[in-house]
PDB file of N, CA, C and O in Angstrom:
ATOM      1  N   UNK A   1     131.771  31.727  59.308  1.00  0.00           N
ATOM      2  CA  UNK A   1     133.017  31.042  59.116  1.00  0.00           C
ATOM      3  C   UNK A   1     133.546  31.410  57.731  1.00  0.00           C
ATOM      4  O   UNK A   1     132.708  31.312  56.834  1.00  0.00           O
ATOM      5  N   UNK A   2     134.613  31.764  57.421  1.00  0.00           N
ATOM      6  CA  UNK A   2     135.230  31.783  56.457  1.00  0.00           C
ATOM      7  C   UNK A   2     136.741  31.189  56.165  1.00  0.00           C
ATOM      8  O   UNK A   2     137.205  30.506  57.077  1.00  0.00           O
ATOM      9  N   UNK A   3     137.490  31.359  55.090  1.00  0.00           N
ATOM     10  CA  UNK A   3     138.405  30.820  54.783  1.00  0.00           C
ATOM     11  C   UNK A   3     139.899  31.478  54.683  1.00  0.00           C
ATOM     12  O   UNK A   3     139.968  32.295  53.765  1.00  0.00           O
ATOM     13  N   UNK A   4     140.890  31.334  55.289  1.00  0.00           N
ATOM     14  CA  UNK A   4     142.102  31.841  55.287  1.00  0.00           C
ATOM     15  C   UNK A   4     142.988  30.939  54.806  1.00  0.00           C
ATOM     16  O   UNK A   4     143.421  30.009  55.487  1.00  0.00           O
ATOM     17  N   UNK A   5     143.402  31.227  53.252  1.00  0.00           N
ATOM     18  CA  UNK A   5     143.959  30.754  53.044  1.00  0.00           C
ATOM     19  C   UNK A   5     145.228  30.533  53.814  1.00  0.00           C
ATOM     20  O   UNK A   5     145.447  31.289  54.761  1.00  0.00           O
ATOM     21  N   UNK A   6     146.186  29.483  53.490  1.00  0.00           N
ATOM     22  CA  UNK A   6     147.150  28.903  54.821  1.00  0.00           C
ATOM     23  C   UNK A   6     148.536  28.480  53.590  1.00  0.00           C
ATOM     24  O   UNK A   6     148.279  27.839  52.571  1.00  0.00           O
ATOM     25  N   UNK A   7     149.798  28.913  53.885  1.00  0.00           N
ATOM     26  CA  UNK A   7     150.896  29.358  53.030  1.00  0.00           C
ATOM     27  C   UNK A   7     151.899  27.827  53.588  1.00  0.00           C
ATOM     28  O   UNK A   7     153.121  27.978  53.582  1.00  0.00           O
ATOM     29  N   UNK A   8     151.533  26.919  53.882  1.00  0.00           N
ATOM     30  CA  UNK A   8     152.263  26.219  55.373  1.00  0.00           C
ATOM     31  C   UNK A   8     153.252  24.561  54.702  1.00  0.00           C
ATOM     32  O   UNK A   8     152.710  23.657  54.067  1.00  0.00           O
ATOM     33  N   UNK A   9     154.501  24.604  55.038  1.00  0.00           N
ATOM     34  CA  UNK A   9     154.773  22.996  54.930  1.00  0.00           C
ATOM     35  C   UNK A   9     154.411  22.038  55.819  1.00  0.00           C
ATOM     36  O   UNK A   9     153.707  22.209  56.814  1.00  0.00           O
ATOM     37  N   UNK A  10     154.990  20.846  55.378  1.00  0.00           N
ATOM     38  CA  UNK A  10     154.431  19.800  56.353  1.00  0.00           C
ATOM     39  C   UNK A  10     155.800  19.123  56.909  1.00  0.00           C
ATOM     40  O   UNK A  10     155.720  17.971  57.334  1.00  0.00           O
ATOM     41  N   UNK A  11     156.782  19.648  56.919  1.00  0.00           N
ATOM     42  CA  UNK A  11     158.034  19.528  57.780  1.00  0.00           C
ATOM     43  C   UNK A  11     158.073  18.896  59.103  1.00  0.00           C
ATOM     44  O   UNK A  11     157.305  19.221  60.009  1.00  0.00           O
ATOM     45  N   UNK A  12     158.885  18.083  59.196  1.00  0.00           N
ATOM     46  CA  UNK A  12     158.966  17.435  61.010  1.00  0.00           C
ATOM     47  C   UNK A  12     160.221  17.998  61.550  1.00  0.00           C
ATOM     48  O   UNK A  12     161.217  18.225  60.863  1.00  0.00           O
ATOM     49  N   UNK A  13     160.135  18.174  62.593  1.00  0.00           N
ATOM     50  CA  UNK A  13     160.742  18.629  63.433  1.00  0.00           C
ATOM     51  C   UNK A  13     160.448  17.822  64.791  1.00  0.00           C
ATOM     52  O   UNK A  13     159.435  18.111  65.429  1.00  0.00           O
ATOM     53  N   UNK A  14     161.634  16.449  65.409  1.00  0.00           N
ATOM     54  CA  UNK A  14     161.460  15.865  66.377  1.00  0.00           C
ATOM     55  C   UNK A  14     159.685  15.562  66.644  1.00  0.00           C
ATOM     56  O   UNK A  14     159.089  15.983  67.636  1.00  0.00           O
ATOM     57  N   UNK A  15     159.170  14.918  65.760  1.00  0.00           N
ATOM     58  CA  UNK A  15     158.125  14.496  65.904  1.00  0.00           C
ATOM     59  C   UNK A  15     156.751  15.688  65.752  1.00  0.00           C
ATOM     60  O   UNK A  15     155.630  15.198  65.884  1.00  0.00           O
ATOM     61  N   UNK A  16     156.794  16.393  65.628  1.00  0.00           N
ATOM     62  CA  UNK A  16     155.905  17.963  65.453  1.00  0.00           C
ATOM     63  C   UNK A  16     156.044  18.434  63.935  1.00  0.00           C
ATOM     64  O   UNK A  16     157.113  18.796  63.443  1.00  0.00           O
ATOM     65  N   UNK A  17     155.050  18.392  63.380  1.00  0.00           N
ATOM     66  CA  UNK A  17     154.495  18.939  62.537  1.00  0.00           C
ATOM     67  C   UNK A  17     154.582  20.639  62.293  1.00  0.00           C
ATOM     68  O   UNK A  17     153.838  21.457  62.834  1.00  0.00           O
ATOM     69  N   UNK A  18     155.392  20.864  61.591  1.00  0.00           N
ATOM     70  CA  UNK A  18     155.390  22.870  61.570  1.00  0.00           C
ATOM     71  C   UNK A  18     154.235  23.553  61.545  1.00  0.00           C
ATOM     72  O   UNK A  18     153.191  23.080  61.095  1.00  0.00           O
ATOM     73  N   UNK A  19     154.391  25.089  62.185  1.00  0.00           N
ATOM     74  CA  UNK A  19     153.136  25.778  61.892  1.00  0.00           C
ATOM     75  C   UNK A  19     153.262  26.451  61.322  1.00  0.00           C
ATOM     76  O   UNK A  19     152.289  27.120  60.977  1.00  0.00           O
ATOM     77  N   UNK A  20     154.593  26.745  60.818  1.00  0.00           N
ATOM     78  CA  UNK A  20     155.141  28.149  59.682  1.00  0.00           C
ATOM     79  C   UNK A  20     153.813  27.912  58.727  1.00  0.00           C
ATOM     80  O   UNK A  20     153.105  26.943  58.452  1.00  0.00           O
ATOM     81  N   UNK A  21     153.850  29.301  58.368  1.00  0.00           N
ATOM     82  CA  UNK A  21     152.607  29.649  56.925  1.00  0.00           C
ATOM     83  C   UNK A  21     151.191  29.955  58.059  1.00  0.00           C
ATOM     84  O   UNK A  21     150.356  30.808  57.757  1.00  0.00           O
ATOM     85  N   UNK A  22     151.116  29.405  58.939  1.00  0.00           N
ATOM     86  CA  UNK A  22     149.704  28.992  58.986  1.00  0.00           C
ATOM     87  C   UNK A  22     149.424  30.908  60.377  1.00  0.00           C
ATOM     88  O   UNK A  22     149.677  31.179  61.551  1.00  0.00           O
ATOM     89  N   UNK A  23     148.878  31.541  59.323  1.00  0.00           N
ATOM     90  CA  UNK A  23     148.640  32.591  60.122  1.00  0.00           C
ATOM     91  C   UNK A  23     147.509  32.968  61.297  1.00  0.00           C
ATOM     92  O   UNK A  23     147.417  34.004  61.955  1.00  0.00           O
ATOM     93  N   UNK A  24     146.556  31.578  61.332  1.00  0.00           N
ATOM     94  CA  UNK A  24     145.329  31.818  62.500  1.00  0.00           C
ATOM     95  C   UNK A  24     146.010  31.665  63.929  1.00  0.00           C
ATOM     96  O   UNK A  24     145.504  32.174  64.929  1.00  0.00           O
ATOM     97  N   UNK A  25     147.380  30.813  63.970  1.00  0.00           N
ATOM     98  CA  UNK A  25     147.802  30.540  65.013  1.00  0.00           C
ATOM     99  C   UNK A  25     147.970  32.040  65.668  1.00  0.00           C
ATOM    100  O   UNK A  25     149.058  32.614  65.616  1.00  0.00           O
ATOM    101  N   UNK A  26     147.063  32.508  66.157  1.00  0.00           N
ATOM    102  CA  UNK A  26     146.712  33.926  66.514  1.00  0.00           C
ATOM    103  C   UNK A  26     146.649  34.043  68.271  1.00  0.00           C
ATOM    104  O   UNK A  26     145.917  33.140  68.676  1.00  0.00           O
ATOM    105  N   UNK A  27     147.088  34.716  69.195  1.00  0.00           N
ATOM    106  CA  UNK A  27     146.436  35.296  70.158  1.00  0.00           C
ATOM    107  C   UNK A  27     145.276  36.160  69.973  1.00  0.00           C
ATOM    108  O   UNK A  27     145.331  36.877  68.973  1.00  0.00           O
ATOM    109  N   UNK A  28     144.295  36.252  70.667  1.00  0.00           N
ATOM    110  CA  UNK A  28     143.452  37.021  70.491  1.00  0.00           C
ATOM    111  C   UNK A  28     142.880  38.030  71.859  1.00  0.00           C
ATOM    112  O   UNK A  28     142.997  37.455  72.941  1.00  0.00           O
ATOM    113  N   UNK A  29     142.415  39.139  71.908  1.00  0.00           N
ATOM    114  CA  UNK A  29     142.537  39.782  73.192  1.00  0.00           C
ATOM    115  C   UNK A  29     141.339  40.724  72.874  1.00  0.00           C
ATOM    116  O   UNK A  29     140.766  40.833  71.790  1.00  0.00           O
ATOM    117  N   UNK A  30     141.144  41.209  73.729  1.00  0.00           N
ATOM    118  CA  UNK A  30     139.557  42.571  73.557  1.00  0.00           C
ATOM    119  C   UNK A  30     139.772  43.524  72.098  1.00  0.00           C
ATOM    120  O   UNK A  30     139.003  43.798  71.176  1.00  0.00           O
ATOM    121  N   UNK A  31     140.977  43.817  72.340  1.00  0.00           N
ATOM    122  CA  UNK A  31     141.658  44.923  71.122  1.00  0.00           C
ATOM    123  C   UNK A  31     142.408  44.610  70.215  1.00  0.00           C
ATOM    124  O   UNK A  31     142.365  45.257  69.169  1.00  0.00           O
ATOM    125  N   UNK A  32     143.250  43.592  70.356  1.00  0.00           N
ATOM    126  CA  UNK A  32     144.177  43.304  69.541  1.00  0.00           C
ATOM    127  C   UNK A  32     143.845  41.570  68.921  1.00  0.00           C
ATOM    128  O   UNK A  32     143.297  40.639  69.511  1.00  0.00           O
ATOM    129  N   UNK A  33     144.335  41.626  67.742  1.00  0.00           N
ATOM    130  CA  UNK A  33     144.944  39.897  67.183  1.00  0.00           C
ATOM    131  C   UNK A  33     146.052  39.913  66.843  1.00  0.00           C
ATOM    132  O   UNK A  33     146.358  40.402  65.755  1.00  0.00           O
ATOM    133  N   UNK A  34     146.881  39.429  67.605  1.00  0.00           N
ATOM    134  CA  UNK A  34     148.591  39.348  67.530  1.00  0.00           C
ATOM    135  C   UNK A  34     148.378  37.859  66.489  1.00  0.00           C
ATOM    136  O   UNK A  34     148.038  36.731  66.846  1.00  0.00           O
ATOM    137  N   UNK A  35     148.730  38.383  65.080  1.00  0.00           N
ATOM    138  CA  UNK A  35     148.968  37.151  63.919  1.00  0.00           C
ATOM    139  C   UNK A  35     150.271  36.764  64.064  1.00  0.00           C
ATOM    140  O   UNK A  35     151.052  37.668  64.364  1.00  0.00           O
ATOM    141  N   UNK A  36     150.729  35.626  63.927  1.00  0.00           N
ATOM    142  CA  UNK A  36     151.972  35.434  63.478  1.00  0.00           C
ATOM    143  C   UNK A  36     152.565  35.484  61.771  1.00  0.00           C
ATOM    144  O   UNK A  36     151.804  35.133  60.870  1.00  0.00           O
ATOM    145  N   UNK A  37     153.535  35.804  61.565  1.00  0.00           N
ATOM    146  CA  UNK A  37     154.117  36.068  60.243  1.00  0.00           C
ATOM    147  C   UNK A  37     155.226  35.527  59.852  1.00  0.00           C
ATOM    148  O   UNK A  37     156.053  35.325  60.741  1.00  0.00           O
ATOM    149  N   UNK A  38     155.455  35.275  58.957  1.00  0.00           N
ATOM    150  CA  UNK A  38     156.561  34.381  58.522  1.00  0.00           C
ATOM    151  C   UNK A  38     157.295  34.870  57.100  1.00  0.00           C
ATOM    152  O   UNK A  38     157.878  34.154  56.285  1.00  0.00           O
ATOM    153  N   UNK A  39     157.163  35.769  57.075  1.00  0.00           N
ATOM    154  CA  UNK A  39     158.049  36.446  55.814  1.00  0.00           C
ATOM    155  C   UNK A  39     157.461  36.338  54.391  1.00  0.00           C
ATOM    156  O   UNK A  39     157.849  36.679  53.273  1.00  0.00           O
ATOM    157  N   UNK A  40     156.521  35.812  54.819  1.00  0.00           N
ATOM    158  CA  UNK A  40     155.604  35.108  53.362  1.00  0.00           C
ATOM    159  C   UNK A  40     155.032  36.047  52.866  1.00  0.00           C
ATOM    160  O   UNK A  40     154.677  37.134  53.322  1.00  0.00           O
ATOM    161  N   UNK A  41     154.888  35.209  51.110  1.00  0.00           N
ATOM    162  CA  UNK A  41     153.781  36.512  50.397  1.00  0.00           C
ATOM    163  C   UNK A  41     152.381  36.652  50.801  1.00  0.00           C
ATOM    164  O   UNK A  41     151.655  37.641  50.701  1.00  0.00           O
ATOM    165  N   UNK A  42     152.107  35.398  51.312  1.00  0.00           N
ATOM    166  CA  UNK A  42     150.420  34.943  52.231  1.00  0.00           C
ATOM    167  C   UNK A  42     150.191  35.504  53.333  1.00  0.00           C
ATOM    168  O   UNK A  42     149.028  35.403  53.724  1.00  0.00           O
ATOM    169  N   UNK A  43     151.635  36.647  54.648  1.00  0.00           N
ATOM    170  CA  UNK A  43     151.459  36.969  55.618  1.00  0.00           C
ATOM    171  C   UNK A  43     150.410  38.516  55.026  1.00  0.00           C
ATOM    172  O   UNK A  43     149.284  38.601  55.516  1.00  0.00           O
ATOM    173  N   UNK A  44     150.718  39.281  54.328  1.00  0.00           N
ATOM    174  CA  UNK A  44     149.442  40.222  53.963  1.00  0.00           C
ATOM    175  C   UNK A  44     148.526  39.984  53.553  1.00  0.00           C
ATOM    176  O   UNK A  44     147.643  40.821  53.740  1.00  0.00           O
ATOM    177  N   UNK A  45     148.258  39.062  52.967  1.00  0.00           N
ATOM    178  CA  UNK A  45     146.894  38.235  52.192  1.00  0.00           C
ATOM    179  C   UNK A  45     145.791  37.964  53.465  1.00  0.00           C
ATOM    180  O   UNK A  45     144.672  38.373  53.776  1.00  0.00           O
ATOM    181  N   UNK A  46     146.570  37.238  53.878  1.00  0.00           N
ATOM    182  CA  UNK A  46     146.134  36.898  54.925  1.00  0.00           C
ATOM    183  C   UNK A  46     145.736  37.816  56.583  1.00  0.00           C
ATOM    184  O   UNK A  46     145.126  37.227  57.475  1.00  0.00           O
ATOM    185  N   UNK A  47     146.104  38.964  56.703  1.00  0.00           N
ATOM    186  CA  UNK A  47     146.196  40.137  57.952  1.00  0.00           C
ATOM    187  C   UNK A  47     145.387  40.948  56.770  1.00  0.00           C
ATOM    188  O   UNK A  47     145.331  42.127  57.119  1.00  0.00           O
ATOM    189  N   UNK A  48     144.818  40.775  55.652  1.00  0.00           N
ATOM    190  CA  UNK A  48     144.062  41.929  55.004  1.00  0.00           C
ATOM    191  C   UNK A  48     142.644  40.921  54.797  1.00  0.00           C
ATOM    192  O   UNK A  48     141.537  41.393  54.539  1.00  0.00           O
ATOM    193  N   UNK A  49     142.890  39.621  54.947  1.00  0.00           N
ATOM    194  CA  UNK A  49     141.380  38.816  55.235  1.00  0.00           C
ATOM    195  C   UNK A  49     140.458  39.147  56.638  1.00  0.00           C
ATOM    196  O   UNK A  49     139.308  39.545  56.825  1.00  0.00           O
ATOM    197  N   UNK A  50     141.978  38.636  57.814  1.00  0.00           N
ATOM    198  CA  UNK A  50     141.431  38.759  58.593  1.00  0.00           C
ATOM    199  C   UNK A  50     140.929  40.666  59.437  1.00  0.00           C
ATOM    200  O   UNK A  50     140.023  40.896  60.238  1.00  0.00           O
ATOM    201  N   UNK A  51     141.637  41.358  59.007  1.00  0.00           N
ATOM    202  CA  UNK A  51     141.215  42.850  59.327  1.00  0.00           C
ATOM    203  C   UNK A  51     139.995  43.270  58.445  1.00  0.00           C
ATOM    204  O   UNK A  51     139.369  44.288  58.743  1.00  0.00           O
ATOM    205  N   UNK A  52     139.637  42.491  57.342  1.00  0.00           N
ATOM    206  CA  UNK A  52     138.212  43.146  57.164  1.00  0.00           C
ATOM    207  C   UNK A  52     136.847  42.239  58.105  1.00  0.00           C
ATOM    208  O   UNK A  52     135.737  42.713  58.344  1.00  0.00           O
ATOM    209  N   UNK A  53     137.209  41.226  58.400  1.00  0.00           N
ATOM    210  CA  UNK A  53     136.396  40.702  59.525  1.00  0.00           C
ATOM    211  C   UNK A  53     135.993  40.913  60.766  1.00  0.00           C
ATOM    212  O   UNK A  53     135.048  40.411  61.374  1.00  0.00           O
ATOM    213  N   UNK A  54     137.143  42.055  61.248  1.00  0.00           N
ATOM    214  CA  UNK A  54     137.247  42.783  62.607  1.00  0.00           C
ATOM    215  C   UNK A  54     137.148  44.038  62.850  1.00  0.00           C
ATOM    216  O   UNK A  54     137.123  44.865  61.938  1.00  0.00           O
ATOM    217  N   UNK A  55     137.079  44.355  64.100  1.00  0.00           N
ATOM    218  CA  UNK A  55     137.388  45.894  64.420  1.00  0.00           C
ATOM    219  C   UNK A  55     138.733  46.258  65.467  1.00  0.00           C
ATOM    220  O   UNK A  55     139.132  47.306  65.976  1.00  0.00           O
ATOM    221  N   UNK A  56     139.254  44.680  65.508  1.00  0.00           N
ATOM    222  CA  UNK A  56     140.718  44.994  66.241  1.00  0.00           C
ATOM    223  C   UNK A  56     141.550  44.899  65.249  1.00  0.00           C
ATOM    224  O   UNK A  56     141.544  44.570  64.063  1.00  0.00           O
ATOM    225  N   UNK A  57     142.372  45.326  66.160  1.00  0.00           N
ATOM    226  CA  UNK A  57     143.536  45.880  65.928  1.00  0.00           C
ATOM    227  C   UNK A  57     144.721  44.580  65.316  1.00  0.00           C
ATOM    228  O   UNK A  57     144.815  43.788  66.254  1.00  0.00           O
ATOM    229  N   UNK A  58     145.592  44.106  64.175  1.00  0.00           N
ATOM    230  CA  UNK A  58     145.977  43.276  63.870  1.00  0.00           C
ATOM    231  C   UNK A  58     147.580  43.872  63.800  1.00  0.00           C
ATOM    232  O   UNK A  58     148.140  44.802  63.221  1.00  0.00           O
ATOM    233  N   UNK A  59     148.117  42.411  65.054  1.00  0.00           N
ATOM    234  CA  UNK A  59     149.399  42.941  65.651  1.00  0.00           C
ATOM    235  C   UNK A  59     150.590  41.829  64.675  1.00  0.00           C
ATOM    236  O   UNK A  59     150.632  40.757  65.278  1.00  0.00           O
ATOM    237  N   UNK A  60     151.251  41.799  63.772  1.00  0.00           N
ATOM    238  CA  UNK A  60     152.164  41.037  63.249  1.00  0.00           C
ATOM    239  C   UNK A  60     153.631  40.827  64.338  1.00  0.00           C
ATOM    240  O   UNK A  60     154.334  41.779  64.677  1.00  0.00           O
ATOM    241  N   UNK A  61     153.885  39.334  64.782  1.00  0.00           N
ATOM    242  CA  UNK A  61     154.199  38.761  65.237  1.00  0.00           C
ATOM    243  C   UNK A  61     155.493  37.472  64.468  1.00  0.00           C
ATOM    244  O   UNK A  61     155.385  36.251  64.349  1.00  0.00           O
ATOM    245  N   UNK A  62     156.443  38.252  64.143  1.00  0.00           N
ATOM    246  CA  UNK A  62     157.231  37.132  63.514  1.00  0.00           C
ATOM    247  C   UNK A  62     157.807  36.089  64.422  1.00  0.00           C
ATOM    248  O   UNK A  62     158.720  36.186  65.242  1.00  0.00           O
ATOM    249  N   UNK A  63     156.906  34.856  64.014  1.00  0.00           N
ATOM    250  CA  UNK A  63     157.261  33.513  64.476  1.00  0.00           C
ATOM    251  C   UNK A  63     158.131  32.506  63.839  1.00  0.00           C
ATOM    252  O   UNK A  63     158.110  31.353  64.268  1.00  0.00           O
ATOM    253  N   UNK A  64     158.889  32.837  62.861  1.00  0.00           N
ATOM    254  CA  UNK A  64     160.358  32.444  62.124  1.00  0.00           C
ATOM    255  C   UNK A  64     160.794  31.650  62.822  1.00  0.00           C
ATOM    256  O   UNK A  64     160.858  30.525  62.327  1.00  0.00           O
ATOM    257  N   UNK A  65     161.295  31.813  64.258  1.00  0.00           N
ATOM    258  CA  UNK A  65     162.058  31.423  65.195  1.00  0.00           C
ATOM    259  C   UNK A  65     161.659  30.066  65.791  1.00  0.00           C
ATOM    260  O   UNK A  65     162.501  29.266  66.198  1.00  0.00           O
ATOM    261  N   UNK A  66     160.044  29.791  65.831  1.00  0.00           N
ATOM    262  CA  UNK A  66     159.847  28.702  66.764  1.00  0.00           C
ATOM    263  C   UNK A  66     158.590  27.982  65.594  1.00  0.00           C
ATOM    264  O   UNK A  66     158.253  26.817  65.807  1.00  0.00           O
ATOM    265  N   UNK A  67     158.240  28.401  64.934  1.00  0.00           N
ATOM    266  CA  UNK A  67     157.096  27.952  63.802  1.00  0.00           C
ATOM    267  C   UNK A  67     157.489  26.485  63.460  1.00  0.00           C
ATOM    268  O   UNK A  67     156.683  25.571  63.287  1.00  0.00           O
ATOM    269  N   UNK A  68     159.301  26.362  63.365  1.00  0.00           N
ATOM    270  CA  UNK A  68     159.414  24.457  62.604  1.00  0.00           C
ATOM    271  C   UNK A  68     159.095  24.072  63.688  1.00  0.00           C
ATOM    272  O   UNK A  68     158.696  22.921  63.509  1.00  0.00           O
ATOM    273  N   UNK A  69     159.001  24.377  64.970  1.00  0.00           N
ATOM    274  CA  UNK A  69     158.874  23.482  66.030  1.00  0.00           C
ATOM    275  C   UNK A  69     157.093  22.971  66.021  1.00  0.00           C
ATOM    276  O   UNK A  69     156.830  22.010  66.744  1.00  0.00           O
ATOM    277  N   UNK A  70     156.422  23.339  65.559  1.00  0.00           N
ATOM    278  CA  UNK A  70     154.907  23.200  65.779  1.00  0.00           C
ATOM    279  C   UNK A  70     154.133  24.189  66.337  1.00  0.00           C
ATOM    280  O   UNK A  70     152.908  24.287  66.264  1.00  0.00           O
ATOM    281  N   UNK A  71     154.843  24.859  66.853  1.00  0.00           N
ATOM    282  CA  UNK A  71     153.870  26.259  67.542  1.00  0.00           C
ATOM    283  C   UNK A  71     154.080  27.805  66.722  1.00  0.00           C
ATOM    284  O   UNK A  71     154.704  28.171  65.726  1.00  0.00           O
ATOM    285  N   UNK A  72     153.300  28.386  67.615  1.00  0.00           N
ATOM    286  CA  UNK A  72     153.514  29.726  67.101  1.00  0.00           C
ATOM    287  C   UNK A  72     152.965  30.574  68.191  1.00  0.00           C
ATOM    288  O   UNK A  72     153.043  30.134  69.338  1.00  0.00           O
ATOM    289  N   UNK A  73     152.350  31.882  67.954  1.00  0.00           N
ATOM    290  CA  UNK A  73     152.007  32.671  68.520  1.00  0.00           C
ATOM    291  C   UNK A  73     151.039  32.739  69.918  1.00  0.00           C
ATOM    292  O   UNK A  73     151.130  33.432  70.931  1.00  0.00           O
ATOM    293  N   UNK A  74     150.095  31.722  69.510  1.00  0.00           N
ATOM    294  CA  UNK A  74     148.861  31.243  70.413  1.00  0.00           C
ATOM    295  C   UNK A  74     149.794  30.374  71.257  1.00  0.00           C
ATOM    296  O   UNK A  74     149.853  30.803  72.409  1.00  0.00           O
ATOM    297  N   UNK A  75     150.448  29.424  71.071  1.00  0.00           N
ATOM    298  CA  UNK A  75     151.189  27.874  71.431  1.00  0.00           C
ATOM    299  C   UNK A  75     151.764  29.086  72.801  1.00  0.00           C
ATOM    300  O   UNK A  75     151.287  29.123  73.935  1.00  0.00           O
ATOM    301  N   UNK A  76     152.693  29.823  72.356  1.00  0.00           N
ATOM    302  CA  UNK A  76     153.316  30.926  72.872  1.00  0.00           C
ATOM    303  C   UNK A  76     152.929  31.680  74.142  1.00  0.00           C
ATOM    304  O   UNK A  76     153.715  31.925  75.057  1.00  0.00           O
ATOM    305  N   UNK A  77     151.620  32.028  74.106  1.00  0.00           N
ATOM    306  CA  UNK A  77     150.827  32.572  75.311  1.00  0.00           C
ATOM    307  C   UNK A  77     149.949  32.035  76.055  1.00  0.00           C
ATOM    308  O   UNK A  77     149.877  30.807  76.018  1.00  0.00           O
ATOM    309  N   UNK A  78     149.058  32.763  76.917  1.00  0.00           N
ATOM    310  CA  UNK A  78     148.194  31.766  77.921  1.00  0.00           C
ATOM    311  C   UNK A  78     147.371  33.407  78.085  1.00  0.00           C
ATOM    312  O   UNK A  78     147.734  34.559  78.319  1.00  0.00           O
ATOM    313  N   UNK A  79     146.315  32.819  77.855  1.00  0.00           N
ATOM    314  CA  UNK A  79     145.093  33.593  78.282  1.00  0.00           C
ATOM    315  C   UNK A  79     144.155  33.122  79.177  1.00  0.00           C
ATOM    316  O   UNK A  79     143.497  32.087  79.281  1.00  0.00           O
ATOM    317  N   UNK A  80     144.328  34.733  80.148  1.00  0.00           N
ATOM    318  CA  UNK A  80     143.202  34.676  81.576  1.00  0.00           C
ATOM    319  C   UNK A  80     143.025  35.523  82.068  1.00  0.00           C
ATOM    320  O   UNK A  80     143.770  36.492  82.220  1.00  0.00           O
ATOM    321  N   UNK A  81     141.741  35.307  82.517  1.00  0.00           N
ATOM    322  CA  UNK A  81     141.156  36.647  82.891  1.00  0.00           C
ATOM    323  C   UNK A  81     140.335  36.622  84.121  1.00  0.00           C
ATOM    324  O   UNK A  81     140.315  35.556  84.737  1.00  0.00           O
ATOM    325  N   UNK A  82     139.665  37.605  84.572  1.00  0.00           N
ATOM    326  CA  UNK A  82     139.616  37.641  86.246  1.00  0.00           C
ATOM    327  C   UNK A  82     140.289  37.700  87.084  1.00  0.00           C
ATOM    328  O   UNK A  82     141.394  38.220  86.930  1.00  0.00           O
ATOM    329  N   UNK A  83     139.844  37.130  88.457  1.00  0.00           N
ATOM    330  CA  UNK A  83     140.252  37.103  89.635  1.00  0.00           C
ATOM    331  C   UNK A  83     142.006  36.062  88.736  1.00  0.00           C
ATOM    332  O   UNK A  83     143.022  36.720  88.957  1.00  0.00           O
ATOM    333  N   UNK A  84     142.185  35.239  88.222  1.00  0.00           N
ATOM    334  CA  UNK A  84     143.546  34.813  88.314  1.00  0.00           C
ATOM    335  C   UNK A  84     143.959  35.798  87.290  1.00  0.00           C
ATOM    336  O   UNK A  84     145.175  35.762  87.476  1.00  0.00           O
ATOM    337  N   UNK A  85     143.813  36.502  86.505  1.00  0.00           N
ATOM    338  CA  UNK A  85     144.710  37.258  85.847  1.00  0.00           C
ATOM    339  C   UNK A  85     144.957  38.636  86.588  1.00  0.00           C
ATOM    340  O   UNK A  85     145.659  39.452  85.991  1.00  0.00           O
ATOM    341  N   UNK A  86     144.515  38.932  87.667  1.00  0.00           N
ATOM    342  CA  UNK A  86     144.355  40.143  88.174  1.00  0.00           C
ATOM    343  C   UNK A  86     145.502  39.193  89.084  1.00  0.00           C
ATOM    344  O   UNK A  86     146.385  39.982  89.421  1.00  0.00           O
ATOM    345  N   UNK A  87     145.748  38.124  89.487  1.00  0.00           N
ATOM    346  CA  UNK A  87     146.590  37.447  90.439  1.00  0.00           C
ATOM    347  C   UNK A  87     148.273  37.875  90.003  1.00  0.00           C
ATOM    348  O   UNK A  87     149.155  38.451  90.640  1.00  0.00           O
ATOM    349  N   UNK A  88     148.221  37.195  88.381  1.00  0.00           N
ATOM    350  CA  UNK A  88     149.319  36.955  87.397  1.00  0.00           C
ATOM    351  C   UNK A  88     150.106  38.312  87.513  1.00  0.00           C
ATOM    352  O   UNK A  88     151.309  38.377  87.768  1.00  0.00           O
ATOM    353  N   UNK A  89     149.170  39.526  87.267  1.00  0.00           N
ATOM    354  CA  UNK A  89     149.426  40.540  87.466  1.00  0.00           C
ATOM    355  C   UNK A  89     150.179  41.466  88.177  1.00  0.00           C
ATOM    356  O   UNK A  89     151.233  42.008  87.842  1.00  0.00           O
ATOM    357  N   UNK A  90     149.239  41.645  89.642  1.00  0.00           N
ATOM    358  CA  UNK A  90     150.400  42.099  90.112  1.00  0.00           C
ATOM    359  C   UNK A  90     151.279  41.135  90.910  1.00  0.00           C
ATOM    360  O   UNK A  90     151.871  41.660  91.853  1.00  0.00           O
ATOM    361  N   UNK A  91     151.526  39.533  90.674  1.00  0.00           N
ATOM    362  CA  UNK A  91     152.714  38.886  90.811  1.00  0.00           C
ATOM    363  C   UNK A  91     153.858  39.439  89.810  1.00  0.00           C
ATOM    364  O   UNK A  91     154.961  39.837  90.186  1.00  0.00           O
ATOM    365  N   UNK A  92     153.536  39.410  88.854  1.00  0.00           N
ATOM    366  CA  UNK A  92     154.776  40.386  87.676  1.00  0.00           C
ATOM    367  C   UNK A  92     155.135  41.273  88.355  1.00  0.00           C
ATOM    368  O   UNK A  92     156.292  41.309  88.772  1.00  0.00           O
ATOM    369  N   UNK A  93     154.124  42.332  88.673  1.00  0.00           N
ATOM    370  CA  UNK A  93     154.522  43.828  88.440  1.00  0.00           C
ATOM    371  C   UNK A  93     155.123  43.551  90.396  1.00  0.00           C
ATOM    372  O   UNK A  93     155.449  44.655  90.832  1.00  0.00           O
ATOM    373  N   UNK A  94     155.196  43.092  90.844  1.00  0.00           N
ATOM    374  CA  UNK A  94     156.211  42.263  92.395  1.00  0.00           C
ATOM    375  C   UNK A  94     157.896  42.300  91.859  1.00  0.00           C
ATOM    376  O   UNK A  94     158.928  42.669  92.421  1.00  0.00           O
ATOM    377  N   UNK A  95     157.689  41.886  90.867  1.00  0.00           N
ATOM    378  CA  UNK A  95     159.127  41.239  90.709  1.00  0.00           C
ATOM    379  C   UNK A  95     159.697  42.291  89.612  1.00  0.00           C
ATOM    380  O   UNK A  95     160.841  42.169  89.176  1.00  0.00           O
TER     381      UNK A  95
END
C-alpha cells in the first residue's frame, strides 16, 4: 500500500461531495489504468507515482466535466468479464 497524494476540494454539488483532484478514481483493465485528470499540478505527480508501481499502461482521462458532481472515471464505467462481457459485446458490435 502506498500513498497518492490527492490535489481535491470539498465542494457540494446537490448533495455530492466532488472528486476533482482525486486521481485513484481510476478504471483499471489487464493493460491499461485510465487515471482521471483535472488540469492540476498533482495530475503528473501523481500518473508518475502511480506508473512506477506498474507495468500498465497509464491512460489520462480528463474528468473536468463531471468531477463537481462526485464521480469520475471509475463512477463512469462498469467492469465485466466473461460469459456477460462476451454478452455486452457482441450486443454493441449488433447495433
Amino acid at each position: 500500500m502506498v500513498e497518492i497524494k490527492a490535489d481535491y476540494s470539498l465542494e457540494i454539488w446537490k448533495d455530492f461531495v466532488s472528486a476533482c483532484g482525486i486521481n485513484l478514481n481510476s478504471t483499471v483493465t489487464d493493460h491499461f489504468i485510465y487515471m482521471p485528470v483535472f488540469g492540476s499540478n498533482n495530475d503528473e505527480k501523481s500518473s508518475a507515482a502511480i506508473e512506477a508501481l506498474t507495468n500498465k499502461a497509464i491512460i489520462p482521462i480528463n474528468a473536468e466535466g463531471v468531477c463537481f458532481m462526485g464521480g469520475s472515471v471509475r463512477c463512469l464505467s462498469w467492469q465485466v468479464t466473461g460469459e456477460n462481457a462476451r454478452k455486452l459485446i457482441e450486443a454493441a458490435r449488433e447495433q
